[in-house]
Every structure is written in C-alpha cells, then in structure tokens.
Steps between C-alpha positions, in 0.01 A plus 500: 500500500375838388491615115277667257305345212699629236796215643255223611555324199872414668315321761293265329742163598475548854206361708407740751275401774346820500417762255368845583411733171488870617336745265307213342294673210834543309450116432143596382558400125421136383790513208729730666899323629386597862248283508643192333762599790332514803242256401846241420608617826200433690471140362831431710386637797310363826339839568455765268364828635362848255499859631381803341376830625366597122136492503385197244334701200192276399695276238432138528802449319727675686374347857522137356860558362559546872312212620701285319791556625337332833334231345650371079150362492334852451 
C-alpha cells in the first residue's frame, strides 16, 4: 500500500510487516500527529525502514524524533 502522511492515521489498525517512510524529516517533530503516526505505525511492524534526501541540519532534536520511530526506546 502506498499513501502520504497526511492519511496514515487511517492505517494505524493494520499490522504491516513492513514499513518504508519516504521523505522522513517531515516526521522530524517530537509533538507533531506525524510522528505519533508513524512511530504507532512502526510499533506494528516487523521492519520499519526511513528515507530522506534532506540534509539533517545539526538539531539533536530533530534527528532523535527520527530515531524513534526505529527504536520507541529513543
């Protein structure tokens, strides 16, 4: 299945056994509904997978609200 992260949220019940997150740095926001998304949708999955071709400015913050969509421990 394809969609875009505005409609993720629709997806949330289903256990996927992977996930792949294009364009990852839009989840880059601890408190933002994208994250709480794709981190949710993560937790379901076997394999979860991030892409971006944005450089990473040097915000801690930002990097780790990536990270944790990999790993709920971060």
């Amino acid at each position: 299945m394809v969609t875009n992260y505005e409609q993720i949220h629709k997806y949330l019940h289903i256990a996927f056994e992977a996930v792949i997150l294009d364009e990852s740095h839009k989840a880059k926001n601890f408190s933002s509904n994208i994250n709480t998304y794709c981190r949710s949708l993560a937790s379901l999955s076997t394999y979860t997978y991030l892409f971006t071709g944005t450089p990473q400015d040097k915000s801690r913050h930002e990097l780790l609200a990536q990270i944790a969509i990999l790993d709920p421990r971060v």
